[in-house]
C-alpha positions in Angstrom: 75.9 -9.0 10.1 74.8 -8.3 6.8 72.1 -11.2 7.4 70.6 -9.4 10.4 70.4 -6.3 8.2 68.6 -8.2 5.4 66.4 -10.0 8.5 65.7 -6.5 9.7 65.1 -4.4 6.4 62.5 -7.4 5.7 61.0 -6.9 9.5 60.6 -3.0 8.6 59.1 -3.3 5.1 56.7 -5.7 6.5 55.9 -3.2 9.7 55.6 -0.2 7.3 53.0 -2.6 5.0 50.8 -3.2 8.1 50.8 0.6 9.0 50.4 2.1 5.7 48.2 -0.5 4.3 44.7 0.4 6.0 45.5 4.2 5.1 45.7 3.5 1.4 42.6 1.4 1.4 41.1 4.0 2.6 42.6 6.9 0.6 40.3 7.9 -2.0 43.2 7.3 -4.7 42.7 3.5 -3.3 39.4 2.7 -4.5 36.6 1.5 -2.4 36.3 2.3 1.4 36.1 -1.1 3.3 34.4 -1.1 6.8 34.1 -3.5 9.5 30.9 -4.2 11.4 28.2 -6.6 12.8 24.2 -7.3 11.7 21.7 -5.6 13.2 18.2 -5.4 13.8 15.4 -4.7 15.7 13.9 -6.5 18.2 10.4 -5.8 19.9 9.0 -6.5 23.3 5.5 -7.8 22.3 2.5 -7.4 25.4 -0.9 -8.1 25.4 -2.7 -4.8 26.1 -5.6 -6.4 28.4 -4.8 -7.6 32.2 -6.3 -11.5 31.8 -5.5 -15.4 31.9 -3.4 -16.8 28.7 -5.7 -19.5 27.3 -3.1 -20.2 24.1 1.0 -19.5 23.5 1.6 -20.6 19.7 4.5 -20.2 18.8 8.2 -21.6 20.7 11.5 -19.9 20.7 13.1 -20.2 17.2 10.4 -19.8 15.3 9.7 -18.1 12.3 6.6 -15.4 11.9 5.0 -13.4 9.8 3.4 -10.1 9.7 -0.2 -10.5 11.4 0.3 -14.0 12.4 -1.6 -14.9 15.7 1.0 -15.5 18.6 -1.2 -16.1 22.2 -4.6 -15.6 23.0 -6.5 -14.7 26.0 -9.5 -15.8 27.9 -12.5 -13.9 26.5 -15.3 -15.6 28.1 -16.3 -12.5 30.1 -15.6 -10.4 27.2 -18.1 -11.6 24.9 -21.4 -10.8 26.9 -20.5 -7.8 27.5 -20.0 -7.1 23.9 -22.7 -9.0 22.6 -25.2 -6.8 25.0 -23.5 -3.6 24.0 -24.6 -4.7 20.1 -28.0 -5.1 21.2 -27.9 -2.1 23.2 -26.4 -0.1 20.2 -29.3 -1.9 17.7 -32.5 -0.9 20.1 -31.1 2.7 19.9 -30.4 3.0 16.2 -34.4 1.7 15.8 -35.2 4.6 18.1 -33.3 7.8 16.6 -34.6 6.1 13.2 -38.4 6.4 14.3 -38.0 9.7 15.9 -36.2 10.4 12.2 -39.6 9.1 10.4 -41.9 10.9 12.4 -45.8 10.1 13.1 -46.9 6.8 11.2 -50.4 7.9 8.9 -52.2 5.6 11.0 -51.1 7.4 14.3 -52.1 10.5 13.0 -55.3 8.7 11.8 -56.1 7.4 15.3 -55.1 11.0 16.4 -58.0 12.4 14.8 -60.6 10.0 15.7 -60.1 10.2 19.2 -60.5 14.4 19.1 -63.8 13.5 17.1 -64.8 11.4 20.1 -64.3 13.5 22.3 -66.3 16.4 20.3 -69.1 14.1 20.7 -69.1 13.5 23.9 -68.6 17.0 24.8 -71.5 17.4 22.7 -73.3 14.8 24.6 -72.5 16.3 27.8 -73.7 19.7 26.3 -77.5 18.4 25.2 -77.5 16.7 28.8 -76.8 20.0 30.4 -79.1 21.9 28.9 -82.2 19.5 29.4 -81.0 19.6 33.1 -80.9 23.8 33.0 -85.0 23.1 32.4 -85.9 20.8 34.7 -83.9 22.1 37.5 -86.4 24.7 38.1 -89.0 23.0 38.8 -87.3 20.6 41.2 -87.2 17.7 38.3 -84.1 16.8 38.9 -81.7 16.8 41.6 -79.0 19.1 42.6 -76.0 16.4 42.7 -77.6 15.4 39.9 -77.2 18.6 37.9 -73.7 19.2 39.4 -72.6 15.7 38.1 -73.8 17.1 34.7 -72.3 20.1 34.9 -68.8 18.4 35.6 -69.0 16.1 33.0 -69.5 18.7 30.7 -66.4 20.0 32.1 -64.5 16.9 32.1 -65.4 16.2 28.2 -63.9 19.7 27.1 -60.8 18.9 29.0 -60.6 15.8 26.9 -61.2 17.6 23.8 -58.4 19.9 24.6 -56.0 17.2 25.3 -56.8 14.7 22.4 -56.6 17.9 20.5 -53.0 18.9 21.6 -52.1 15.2 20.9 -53.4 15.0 17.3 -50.7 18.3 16.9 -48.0 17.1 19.0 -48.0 14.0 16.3 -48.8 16.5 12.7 -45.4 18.4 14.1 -43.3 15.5 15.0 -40.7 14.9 17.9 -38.7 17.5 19.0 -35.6 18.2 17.0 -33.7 18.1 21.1 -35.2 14.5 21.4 -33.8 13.8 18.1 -30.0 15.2 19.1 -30.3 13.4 22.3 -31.4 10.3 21.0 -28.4 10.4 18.2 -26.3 11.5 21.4 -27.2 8.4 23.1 -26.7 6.6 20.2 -23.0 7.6 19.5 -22.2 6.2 23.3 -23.5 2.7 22.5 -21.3 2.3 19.4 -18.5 3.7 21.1 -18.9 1.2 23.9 -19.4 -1.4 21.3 -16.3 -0.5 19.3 -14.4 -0.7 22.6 -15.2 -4.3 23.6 -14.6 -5.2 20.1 -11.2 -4.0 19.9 -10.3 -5.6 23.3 -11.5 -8.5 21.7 -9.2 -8.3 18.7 -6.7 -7.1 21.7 -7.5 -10.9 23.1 -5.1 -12.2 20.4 -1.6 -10.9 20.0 -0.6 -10.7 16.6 3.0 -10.1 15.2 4.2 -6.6 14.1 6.1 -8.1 10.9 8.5 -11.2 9.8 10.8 -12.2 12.4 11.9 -14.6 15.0 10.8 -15.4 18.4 13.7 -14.8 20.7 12.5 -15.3 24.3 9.3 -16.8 25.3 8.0 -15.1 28.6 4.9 -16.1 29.5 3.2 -19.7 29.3 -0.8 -20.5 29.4 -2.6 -19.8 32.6 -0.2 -16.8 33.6 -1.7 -13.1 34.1 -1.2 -10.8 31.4 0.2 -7.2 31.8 0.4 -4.0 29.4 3.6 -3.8 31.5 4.8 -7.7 31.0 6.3 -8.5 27.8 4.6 -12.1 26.1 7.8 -12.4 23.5 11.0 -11.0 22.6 10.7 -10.9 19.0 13.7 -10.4 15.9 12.5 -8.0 12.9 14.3 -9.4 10.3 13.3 -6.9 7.8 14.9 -4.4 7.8 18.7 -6.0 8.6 21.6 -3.8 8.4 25.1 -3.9 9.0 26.1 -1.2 12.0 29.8 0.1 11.4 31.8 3.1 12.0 33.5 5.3 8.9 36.2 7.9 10.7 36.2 11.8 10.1 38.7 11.8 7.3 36.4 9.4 5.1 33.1 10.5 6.0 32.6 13.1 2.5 33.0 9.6 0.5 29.7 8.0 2.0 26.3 9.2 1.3 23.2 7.9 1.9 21.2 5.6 -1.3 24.9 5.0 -2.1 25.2 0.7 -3.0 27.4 -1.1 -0.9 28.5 -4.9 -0.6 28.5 -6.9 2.4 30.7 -9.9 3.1 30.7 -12.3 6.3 33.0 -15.0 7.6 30.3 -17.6 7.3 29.6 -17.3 3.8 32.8 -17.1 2.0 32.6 -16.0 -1.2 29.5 -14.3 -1.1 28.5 -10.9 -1.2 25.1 -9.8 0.1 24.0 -6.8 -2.0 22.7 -3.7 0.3 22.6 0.4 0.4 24.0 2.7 3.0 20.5 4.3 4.4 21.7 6.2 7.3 24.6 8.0 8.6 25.0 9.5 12.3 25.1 13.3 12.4 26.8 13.3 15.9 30.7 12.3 16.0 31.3 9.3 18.9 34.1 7.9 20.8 35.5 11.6 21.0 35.8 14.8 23.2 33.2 17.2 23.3 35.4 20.1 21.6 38.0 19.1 19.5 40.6 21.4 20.5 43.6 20.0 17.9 44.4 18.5 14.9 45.3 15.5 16.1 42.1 14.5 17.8 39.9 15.3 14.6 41.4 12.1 13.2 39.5 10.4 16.2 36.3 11.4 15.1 34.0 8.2 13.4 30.6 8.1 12.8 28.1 5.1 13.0 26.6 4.2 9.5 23.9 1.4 8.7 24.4 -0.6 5.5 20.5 -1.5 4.9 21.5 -5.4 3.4 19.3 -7.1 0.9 18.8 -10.9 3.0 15.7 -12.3 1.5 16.7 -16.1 2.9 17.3 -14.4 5.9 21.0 -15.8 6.3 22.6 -13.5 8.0 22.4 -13.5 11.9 22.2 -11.4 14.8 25.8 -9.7 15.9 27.6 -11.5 12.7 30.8 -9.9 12.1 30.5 -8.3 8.2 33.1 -6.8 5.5 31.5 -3.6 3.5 
């Protein structure tokens, strides 16, 4: 009898260890609060953002990336006419709002004048002729058509005068500052247009966001592309951070910047240095209302433990220590 007691007094110290050992390492008398958690980290669903034929998949499942690294390409061979004529396009323009800019060239202006002086001359011409006709009409010397044909080109060479005239002003003012604006208007749209097929040129090749790891591989060379089709699953492996849960009772004792240590099965011995960067304001795993003391205890909220993992060692959905 007295064995069974001893056998049971051992039984019930060991049973009120296990119970009241988790409370005291997490009393604040205790020390340091230890949580229990997995890695995470972000993963990305990477698509092309133009509807065409893969040419080029670069990278398999497994691999390592880095941060701009080219991942697939697509076929641009329709692409790149269009955007080489919207260059030239853009380039014929931009001569043509900078010549409406620069106004009349001296020599335009030059050739301006000398036509109004021909034409004073031969309205001059036409004058002299006229008059010799107004004499020898009378007496019958020369013909009527004759001296209507006169009359007309008289006519006819002032009409020339005025408009030569109007042409050497039109080229002293300059163009019109509306031509200018619309030919700076027309201008803007051929760059734009321009800068569009270049960018769906640069969209052509689908680069990585940051460092990671290719997860899935989707798509393979001579497949359709889709905005709305993921090309890769990819792994951001910077930022990594350990995803645990602190209850109610010890929330006041984490704060976010404070440092924290992370441990993992694989790596015994080791300690992976991090910082707790973010802390859940909404309670989980709980009622709605907490209507008694009891259930407050239930409370835990989700905290990430940002974890410094420069050889990137730590995996996906590890099980961690803090």
């Amino acid at each position: 009898m007295k064995r069974m007691a001893a056998i049971a007094l051992v039984l019930a110290a060991t049973a009120a260890g296990w119970y009241w050992w988790p409370r005291t390492a997490k009393d604040p008398s205790a020390g340091e609060l230890v949580l229990y958690g997995n890695i995470d980290l972000r993963q990305v669903q990477l698509a092309f953002n133009n509807s065409e034929r893969i040419v080029a998949v670069l990278v398999q499942e497994g691999d390592r990336v880095r941060r701009g690294q080219v991942l697939a390409r697509l076929d641009t061979s329709r692409l790149e006419p269009q955007f080489v004529q919207a260059e030239a396009q853009a380039t014929a323009q931009r001569q043509v709002v900078e010549r409406l800019h620069n106004g009349s060239r001296p020599e335009e202006i030059a050739e301006a004048r000398a036509n109004v002086d021909s034409a004073k001359a031969d309205l001059t011409r036409a004058k002299q002729e006229m008059t010799r006709m107004d004499a020898l009409l009378p007496k019958r010397a020369v013909s009527q058509s004759d001296y209507d044909a006169g009359k007309a080109a008289v006519d006819m060479a002032a009409a020339k005068l005025k408009l030569d005239e109007k042409a050497l002003e039109l080229l002293v003012i300059g163009p019109r500052k509306e031509d200018i604006a619309q030919a700076e208007a027309q201008l803007k749209a051929n760059q734009a247009q321009s800068e569009l097929l270049r960018q769906e040129l640069a969209d052509a090749q689908l680069v990585a966001p940051g460092a990671g790891v290719v997860r899935t591989r989707i798509l393979e060379p001579g497949e359709m592309s889709s905005p709305q089709k993921p090309e890769f699953c990819l792994a951001i492996t910077d930022p990594k951070w350990v995803r645990a849960y602190v209850s109610e009772p010890d929330l006041g004792r984490v704060h976010p910047g404070m440092a924290a240590s992370v441990a993992a099965d694989s790596f015994p011995g080791r300690r992976f240095d991090g910082w707790v960067g973010f802390i859940s304001p909404v309670a989980e795993f709980t009622p709605k209302t907490v209507e008694t003391a009891e259930l407050r205890t239930s409370l835990v909220y989700e905290v990430r433990v940002f974890v410094k993992d420069p050889a990137d060692e730590l995996r996906l959905g590890m099980p961690t220590t803090g």
